[in-house]
N, CA, C and O atoms as CSV, one atom per row, in Angstrom:
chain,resi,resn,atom,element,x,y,z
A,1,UNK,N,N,-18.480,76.109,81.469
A,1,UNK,CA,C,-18.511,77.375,80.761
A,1,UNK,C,C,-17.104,77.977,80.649
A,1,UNK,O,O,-16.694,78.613,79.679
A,2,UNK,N,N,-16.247,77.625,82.046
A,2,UNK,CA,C,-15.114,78.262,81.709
A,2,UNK,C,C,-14.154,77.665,80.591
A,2,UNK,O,O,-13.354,78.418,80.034
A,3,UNK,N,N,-14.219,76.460,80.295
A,3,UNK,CA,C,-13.853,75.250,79.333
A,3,UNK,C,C,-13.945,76.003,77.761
A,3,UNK,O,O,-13.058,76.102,76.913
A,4,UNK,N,N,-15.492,76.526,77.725
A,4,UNK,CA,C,-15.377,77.016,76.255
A,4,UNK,C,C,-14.818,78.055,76.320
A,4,UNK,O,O,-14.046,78.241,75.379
A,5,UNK,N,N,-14.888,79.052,77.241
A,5,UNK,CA,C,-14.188,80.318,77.567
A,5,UNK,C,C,-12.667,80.536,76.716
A,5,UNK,O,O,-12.228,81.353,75.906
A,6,UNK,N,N,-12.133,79.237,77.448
A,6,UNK,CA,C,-11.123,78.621,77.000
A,6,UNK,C,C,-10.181,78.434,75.644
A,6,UNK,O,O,-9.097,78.831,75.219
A,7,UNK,N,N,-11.534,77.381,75.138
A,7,UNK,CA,C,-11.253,77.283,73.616
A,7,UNK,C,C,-11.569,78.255,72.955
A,7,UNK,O,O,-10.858,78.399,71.960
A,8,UNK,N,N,-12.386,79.034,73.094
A,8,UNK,CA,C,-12.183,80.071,72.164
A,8,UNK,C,C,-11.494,81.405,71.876
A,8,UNK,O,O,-11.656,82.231,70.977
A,9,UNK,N,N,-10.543,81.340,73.099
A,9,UNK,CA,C,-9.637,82.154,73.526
A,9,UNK,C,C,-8.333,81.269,72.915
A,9,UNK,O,O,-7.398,81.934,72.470
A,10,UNK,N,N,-8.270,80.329,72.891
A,10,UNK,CA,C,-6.853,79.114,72.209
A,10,UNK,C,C,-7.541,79.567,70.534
A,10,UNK,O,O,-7.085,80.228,69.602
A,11,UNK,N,N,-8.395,79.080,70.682
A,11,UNK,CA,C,-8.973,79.481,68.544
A,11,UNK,C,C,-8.447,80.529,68.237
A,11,UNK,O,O,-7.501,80.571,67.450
A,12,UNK,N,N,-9.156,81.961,69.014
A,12,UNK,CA,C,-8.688,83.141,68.728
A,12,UNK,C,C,-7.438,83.115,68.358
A,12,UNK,O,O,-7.130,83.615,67.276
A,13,UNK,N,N,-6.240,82.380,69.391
A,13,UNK,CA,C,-4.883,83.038,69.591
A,13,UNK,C,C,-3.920,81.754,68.155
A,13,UNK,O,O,-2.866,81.821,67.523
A,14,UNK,N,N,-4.971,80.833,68.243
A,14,UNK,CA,C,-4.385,79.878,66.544
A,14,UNK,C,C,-4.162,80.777,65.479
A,14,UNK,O,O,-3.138,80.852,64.800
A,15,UNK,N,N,-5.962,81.968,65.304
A,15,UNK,CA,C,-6.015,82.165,64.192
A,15,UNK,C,C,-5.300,83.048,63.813
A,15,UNK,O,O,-4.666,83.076,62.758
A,16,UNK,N,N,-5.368,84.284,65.107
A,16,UNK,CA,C,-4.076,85.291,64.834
A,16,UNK,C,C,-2.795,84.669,64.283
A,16,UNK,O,O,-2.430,84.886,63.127
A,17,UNK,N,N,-2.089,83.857,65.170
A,17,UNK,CA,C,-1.107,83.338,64.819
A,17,UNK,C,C,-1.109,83.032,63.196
A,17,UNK,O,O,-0.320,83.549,62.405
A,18,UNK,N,N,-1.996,82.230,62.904
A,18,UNK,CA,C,-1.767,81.575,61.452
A,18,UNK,C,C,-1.952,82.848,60.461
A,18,UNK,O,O,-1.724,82.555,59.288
A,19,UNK,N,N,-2.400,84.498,60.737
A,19,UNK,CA,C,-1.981,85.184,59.939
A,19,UNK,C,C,-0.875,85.678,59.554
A,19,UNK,O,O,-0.829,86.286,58.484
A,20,UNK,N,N,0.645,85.464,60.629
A,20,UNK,CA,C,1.496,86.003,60.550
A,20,UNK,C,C,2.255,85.315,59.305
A,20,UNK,O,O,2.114,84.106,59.126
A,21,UNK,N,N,2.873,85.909,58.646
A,21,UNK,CA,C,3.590,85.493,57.685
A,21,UNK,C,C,5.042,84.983,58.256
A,21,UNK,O,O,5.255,85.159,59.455
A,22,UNK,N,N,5.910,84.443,57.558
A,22,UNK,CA,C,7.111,84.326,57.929
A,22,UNK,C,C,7.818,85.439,57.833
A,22,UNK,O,O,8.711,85.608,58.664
A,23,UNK,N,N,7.578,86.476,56.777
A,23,UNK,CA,C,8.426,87.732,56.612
A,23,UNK,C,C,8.276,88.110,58.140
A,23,UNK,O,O,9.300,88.464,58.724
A,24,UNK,N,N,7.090,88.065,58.828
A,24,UNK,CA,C,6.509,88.913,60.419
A,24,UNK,C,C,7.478,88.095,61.568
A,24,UNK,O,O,7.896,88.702,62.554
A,25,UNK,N,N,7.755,86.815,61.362
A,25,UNK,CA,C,8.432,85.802,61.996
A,25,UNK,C,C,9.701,86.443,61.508
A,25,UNK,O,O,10.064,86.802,62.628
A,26,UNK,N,N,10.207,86.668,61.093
A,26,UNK,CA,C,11.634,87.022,60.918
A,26,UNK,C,C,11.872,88.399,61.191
A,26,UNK,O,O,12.965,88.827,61.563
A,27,UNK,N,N,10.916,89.055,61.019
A,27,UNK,CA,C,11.171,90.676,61.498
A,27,UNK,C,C,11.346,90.682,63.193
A,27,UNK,O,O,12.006,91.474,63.865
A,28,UNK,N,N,10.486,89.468,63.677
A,28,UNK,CA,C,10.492,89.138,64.876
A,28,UNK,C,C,11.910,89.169,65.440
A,28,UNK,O,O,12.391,90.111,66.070
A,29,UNK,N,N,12.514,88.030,65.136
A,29,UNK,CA,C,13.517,87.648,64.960
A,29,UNK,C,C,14.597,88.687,65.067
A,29,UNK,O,O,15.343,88.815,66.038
A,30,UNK,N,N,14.608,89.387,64.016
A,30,UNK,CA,C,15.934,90.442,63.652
A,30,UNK,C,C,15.181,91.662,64.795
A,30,UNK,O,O,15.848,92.662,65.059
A,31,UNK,N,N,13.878,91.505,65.379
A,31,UNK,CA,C,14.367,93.026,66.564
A,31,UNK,C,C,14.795,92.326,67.371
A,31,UNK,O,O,15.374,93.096,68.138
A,32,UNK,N,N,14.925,91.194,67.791
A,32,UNK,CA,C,15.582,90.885,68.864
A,32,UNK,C,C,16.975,90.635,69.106
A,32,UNK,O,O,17.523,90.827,70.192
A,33,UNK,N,N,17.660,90.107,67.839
A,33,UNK,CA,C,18.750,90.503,67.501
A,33,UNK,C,C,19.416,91.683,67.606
A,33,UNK,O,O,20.490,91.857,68.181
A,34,UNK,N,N,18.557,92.730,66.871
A,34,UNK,CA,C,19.343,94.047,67.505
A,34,UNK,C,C,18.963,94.679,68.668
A,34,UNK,O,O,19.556,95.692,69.036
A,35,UNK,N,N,17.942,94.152,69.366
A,35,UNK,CA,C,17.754,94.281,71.127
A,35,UNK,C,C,19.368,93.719,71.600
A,35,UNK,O,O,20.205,94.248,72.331
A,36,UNK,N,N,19.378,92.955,71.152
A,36,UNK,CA,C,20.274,92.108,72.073
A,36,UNK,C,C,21.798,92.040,71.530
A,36,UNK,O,O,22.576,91.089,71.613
A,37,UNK,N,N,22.004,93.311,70.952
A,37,UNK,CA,C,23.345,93.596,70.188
A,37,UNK,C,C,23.487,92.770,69.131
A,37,UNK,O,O,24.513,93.058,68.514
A,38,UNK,N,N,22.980,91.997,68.729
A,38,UNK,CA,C,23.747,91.071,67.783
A,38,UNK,C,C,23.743,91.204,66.206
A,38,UNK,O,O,24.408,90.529,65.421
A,39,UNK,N,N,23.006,92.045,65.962
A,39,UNK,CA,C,22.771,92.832,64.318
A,39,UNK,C,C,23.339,94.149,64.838
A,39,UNK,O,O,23.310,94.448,66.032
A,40,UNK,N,N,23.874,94.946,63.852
A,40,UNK,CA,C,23.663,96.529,64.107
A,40,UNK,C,C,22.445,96.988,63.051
A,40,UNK,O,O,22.084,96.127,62.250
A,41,UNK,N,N,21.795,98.293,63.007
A,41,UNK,CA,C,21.158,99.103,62.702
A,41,UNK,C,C,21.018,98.702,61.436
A,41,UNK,O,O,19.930,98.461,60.912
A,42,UNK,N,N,22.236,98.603,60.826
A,42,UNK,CA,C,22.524,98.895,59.238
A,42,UNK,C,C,22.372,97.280,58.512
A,42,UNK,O,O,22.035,97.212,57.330
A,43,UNK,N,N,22.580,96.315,59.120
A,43,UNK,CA,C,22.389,95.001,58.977
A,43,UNK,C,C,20.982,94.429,58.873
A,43,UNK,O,O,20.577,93.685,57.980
A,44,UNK,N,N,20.321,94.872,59.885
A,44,UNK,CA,C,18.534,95.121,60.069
A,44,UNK,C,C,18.440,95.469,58.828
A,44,UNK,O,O,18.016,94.573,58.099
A,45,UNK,N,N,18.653,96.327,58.394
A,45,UNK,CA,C,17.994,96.722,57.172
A,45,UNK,C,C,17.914,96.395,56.277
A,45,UNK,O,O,16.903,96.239,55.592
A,46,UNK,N,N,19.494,96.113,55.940
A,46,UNK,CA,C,19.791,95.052,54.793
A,46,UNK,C,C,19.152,93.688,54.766
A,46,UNK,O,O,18.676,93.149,53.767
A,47,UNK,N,N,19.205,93.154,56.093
A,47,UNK,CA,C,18.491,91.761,56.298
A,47,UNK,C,C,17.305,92.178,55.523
A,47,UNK,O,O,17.220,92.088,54.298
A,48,UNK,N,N,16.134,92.772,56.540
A,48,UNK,CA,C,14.526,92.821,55.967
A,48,UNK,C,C,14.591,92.888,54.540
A,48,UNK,O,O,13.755,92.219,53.931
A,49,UNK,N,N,15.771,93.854,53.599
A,49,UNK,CA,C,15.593,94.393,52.454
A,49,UNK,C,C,15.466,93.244,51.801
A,49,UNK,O,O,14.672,93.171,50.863
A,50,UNK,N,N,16.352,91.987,52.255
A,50,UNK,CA,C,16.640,90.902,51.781
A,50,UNK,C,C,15.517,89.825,51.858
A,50,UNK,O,O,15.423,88.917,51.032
A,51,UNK,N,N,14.676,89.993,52.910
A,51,UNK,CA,C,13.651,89.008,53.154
A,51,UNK,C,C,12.046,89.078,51.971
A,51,UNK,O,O,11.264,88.347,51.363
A,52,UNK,N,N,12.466,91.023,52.360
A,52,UNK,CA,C,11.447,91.622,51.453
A,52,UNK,C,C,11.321,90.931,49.695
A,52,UNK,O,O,10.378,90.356,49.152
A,53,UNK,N,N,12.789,91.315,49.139
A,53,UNK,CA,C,12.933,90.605,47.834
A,53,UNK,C,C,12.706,88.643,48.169
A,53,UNK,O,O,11.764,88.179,47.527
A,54,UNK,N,N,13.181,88.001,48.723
A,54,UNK,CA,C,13.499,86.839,48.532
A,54,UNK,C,C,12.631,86.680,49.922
A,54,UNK,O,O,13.106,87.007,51.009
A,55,UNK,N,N,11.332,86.152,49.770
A,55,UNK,CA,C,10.724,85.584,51.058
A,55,UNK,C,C,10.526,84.286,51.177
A,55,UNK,O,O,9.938,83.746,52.114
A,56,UNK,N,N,11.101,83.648,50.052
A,56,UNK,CA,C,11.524,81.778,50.336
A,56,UNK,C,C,12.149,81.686,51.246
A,56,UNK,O,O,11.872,80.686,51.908
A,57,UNK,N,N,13.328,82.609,51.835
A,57,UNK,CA,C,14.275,82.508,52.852
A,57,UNK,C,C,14.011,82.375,53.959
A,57,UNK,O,O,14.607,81.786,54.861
A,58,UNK,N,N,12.667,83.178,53.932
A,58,UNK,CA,C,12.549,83.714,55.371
A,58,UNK,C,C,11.894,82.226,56.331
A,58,UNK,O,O,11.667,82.191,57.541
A,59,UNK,N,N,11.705,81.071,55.283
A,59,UNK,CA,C,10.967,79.906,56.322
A,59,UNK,C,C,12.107,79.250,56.837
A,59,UNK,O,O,11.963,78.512,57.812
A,60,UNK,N,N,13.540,79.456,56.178
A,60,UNK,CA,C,15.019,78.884,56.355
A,60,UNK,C,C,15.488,79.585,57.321
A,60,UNK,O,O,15.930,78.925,58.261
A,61,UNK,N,N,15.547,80.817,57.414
A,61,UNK,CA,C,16.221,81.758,58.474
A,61,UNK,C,C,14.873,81.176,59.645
A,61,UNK,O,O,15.100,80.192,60.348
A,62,UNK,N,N,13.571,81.879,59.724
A,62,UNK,CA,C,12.951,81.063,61.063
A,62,UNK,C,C,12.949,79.581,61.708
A,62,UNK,O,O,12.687,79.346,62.887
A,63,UNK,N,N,13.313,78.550,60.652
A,63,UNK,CA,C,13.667,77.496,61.498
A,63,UNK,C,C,15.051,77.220,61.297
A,63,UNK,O,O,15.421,76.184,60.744
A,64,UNK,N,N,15.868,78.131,61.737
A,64,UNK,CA,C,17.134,77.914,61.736
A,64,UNK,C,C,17.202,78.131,63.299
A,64,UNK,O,O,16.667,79.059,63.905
A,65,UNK,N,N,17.913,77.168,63.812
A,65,UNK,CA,C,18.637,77.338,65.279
A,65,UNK,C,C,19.792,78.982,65.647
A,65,UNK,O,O,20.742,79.361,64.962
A,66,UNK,N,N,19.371,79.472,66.617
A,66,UNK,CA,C,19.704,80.934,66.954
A,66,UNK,C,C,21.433,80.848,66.330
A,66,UNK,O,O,21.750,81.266,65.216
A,67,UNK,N,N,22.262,80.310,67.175
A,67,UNK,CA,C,23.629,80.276,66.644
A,67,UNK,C,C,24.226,79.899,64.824
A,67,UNK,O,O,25.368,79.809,64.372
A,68,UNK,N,N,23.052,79.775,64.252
A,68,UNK,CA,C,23.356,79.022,62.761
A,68,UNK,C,C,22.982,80.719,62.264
A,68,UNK,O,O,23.800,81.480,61.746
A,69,UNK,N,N,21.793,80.989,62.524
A,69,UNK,CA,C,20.954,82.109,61.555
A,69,UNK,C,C,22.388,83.294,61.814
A,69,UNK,O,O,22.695,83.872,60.771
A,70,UNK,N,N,23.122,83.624,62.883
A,70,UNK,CA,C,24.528,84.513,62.660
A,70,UNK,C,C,25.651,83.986,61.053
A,70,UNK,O,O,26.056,84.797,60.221
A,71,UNK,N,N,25.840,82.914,61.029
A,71,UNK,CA,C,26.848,81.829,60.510
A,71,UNK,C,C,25.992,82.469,58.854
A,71,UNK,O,O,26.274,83.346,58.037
A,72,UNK,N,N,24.963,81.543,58.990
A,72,UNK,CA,C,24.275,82.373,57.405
A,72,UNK,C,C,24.512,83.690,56.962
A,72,UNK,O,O,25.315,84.043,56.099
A,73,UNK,N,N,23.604,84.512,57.748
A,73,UNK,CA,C,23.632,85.803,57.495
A,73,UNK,C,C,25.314,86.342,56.858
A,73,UNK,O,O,25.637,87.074,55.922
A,74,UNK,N,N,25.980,85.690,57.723
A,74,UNK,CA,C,27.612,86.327,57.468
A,74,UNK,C,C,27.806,85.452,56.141
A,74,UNK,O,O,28.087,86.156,55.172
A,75,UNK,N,N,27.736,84.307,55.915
A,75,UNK,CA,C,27.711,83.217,54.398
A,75,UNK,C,C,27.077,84.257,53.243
A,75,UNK,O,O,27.846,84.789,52.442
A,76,UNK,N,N,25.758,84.496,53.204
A,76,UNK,CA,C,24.804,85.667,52.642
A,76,UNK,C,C,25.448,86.729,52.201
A,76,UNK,O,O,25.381,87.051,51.015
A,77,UNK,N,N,26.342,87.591,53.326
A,77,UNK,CA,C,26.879,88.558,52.577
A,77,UNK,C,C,25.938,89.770,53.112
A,77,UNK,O,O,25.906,90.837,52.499
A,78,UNK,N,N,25.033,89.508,54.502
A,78,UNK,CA,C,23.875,89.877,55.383
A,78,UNK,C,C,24.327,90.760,55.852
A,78,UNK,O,O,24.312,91.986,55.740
A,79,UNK,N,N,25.043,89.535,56.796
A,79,UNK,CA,C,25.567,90.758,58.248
A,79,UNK,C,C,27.380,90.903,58.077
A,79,UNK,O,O,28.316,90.161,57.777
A,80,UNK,N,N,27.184,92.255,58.452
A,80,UNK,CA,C,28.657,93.013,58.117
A,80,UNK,C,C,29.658,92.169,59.910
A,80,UNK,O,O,29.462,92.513,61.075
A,81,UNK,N,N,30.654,91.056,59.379
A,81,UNK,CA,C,31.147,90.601,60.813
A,81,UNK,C,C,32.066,91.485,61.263
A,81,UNK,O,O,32.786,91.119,62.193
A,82,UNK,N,N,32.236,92.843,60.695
A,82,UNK,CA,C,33.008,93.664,61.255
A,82,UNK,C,C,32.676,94.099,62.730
A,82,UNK,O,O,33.391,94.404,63.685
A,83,UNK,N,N,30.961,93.990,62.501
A,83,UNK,CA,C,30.930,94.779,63.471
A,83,UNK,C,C,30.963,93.828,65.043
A,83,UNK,O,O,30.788,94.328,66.154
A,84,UNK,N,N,31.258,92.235,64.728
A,84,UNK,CA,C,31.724,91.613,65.936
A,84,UNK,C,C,32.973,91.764,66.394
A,84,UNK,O,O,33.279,91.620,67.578
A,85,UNK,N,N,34.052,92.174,65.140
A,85,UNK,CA,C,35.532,92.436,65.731
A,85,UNK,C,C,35.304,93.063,66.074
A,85,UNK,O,O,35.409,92.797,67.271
A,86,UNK,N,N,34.795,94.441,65.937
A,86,UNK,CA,C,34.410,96.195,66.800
A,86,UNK,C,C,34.368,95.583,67.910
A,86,UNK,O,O,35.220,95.993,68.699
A,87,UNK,N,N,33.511,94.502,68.415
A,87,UNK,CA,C,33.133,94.746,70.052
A,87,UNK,C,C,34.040,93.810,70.510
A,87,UNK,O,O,34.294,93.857,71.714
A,88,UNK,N,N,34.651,92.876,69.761
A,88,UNK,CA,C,35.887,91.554,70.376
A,88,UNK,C,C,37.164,92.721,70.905
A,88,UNK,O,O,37.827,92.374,71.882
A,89,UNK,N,N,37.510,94.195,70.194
A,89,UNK,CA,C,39.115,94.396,70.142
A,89,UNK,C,C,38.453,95.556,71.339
A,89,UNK,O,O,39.208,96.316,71.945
């Protein structure tokens, strides 16, 4: 009994999952980024604004490896790299 308990607690947590969109996967993504300093405020925004219009991207930015998705964003024209000299000087 505890077995099905189980699986249908793994089903449940598939199906949720398979509603999230990638736009939700990337919003993911960018709060943790700016948890963790690495976007500012104003970049967030621009990012989502960007995901919002163009959500082909957003399956490229989520399987992009953490150190690449910075490298893009700055390629993009995303994220402002000023604000890494701010915290380098």
């Amino acid at each position: 009994m505890t077995a099905l308990g189980d699986s249908i607690k793994a089903a449940n947590a598939m199906l949720l999952a398979s509603r999230q969109t990638r736009f939700d996967q990337c919003l993911e993504l960018l709060n943790d980024m700016l948890k963790d300093e690495k976007i500012s405020t104003q970049d967030y925004f621009r990012i989502g604004d960007f995901f919002m219009k163009k959500e082909q991207y957003a399956a490229l930015f989520v399987g992009m490896s953490e150190d690449i998705r910075i490298k893009w964003l700055i390629e993009e024209s995303l994220l402002d790299d000023t604000y890494f000299d701010s915290e380098d000087g």
